[in-house]
N, C-alpha and C positions, 0 to 999 in steps of 0.2 A: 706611375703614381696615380694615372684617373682611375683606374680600375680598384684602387683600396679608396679614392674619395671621391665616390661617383656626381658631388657638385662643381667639381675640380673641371673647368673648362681646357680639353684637351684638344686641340686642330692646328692644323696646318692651313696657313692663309695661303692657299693658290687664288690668287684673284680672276683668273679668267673663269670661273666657273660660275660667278656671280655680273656676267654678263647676259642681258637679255638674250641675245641672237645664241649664247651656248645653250641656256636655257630652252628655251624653244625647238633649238636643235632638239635634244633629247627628247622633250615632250613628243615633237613628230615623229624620232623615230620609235620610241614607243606606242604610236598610234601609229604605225605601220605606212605612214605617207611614202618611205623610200620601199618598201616590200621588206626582204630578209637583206640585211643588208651582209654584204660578202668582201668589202673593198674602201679602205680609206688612204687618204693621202692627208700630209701634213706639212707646210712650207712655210719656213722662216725666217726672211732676209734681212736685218738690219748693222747699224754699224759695230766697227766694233770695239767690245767690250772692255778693252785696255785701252785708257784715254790719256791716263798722266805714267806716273812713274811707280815703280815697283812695289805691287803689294799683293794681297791672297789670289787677287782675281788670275794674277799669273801661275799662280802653283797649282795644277792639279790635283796633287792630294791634300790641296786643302779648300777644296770645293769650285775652284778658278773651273771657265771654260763653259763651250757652248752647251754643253752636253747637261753638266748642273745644272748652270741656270736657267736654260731654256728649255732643254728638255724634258727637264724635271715637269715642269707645266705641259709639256705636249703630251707628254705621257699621262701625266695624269688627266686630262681633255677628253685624250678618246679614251678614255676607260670609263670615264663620266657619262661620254653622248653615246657611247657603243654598249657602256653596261655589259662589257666582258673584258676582261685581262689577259696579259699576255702570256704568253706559255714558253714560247723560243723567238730568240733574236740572231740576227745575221749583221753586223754594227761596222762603221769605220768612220775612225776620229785622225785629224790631223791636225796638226802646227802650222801654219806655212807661214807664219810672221812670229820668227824667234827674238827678233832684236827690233829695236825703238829708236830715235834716235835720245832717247833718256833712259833707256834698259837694254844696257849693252856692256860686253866685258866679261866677268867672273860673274853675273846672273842673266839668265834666260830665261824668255817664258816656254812653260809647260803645258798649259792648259790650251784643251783644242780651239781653235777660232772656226772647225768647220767637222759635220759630223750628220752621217746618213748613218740608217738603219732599217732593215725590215723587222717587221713585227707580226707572227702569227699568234692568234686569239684564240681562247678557249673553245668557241663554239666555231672553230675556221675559217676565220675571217679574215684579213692580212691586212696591214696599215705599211705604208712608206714614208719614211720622214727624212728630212733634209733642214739642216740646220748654217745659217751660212752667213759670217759675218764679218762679210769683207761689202756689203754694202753703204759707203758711205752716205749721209744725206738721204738715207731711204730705211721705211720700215714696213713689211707685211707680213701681216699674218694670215693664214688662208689654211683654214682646216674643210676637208670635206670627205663625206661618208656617199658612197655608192653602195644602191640595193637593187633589190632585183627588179621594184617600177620606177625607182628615178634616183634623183641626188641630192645632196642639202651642203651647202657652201657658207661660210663662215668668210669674209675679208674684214679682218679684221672685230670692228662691231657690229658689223653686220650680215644679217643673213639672207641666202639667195636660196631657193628650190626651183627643182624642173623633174616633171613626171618624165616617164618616155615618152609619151604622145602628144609632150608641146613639144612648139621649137624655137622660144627663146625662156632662158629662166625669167622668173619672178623673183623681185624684193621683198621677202618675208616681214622681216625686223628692220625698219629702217636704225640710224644711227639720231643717239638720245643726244644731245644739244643740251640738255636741262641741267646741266648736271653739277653748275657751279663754277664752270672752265672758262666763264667769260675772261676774254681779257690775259690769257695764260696761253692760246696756241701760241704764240712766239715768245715764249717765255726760255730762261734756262732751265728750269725747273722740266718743262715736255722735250727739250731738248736730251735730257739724263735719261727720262724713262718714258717708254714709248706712250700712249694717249691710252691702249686697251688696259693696260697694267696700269694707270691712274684712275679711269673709271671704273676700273674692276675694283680700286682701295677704294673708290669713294662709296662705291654701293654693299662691299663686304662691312665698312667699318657702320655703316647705316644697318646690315641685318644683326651687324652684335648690339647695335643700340638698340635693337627692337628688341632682339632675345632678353636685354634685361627689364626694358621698361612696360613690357607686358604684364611683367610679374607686380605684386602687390609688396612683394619682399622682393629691393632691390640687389639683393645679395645673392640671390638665385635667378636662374635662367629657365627660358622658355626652350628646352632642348628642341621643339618640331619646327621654331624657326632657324636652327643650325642646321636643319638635314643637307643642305646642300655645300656646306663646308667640306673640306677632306679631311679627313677621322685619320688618326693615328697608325691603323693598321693599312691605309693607301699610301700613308708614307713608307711603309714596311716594303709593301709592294711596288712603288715607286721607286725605291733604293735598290731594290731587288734588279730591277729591268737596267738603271743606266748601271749597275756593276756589270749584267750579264754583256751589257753593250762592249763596255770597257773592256773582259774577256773574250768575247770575239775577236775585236776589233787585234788584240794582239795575238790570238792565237788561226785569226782564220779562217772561224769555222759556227755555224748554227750551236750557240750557248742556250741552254732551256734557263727557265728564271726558277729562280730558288729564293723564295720569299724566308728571310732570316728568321731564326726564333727569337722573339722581343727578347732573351734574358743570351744569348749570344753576340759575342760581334764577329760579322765574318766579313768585314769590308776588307777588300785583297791590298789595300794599301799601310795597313797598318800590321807592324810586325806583332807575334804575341806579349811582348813585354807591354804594352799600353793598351791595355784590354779597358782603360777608363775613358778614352776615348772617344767620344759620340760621333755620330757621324756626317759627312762634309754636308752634307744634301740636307740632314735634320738640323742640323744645327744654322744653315744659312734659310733655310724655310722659317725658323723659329724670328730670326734676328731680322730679316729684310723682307721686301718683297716681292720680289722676281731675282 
């Protein structure tokens, strides 16, 4: 639909991309601070996902599990800071907590609680990601990109660098404080959704208030403050990668990504009689935020 009403605001709110330290991240490696970079890694530990009693989050084909919700965001991360995509994946998803003591019986969960992958990039570059949520009481994120003079490290909101010729990293980006959170770290509210994913909503929801209040005509947007949202066709590409995951992961074997034709559905979960069906990853990007 954006494409026949080009004022039609079309994105996917990935909130980590609208964090300073990812930001920065990128900037450096487009100004060559890491050299060509050849090597990322990507590590994600928190609790997990199923808290109460039976609902989507447990069903995998219906967007349940680590692999959607989180990896949807890692994926899309380094393809943001690496500025190339993925081409073939080598994936494995598992269950190991089928029953609850409140989801037990005639229903089990589906959906993975734990899920690695490698990832080769267009320009040959390889990422590792590890997805693991069996951490209770603990959350990190820690994305980091190796090149050929050094490395740039993401924990969470913040960012670290190290050429090869130091020998301890630097704090790049410290961690922003400002941001409205007084009073809320031991809230339940930080408790549900980790602290990167709330200041990542609180700084996305402040660039779409910029994008409109630039303008003179509130009813139109300032598209050059959107560039760093993820466009419709990164969801293509997104959706493309955890299917490829999901194929591997049950067949074995290095799956290439086959980015869908927007007017087909080829999600492997849906039979062809429900061809109106959208899909799990669009439609939970659309609706929530992480």
């Amino acid at each position: 639909a954006a494409r026949y009403y080009p004022t039609l605001l079309s994105v996917l709110d990935n909130k980590l991309r609208f964090l300073p330290a990812f930001g920065r991240m990128r900037q450096l490696v487009e100004e060559g601070y890491c050299g060509e970079v050849f090597l990322s890694e990507a590590r994600l530990y928190q609790p997990p996902l199923i808290r109460k009693g039976y609902n989507w989050l447990c069903d995998e084909s219906m967007g349940g599990g680590a692999l959607s919700l989180a990896g949807s965001q890692i994926i899309d991360i380094l393809s943001f800071v690496m500025q190339q995509r993925g081409t073939e994946v080598n994936g494995c998803l598992q269950t190991f907590v089928r029953e609850t003591s409140k989801i037990r019986g005639f229903r089990y969960i589906t959906s993975d609680d734990f899920c690695t992958f490698q990832l080769k990039f267009s320009r040959g570059a390889c990422a590792t990601v590890t997805l693991n949520c069996h951490m209770q009481g603990c959350f990190l994120l820690e994305v980091m990109v190796i090149g050929t003079k050094g490395r740039l490290i993401v924990r969470n909101t913040e960012l670290y660098g190290q050429l090869n010729e130091e020998k301890r990293e630097k704090l790049i980006v410290k961690e922003d404080k400002n941001l409205g959170l007084s009073g809320l770290e031991e809230s339940e509210f930080l408790k549900r959704i980790p602290l990167p994913y709330v200041k990542g909503g609180i700084l996305s929801t402040l660039a779409l208030k910029s994008a409109f209040s630039k303008q003179d005509d509130r009813m139109k947007l300032d598209p050059g403050a959107l560039k760093v949202m993820t466009s419709f066709e990164d969801g293509l590409y997104i959706q493309a990668v955890v299917d490829a995951v999901r194929e591997s992961s049950k067949d074995k074997k290095w799956v290439k990504v086959r980015v869908a034709d927007q007017t087909k559905e080829v999600n492997p979960f849906w039979t062809v009689d429900r061809p109106e069906r959208s899909s799990p990853m669009m439609h939970r990007a659309t609706v929530q935020g992480h």
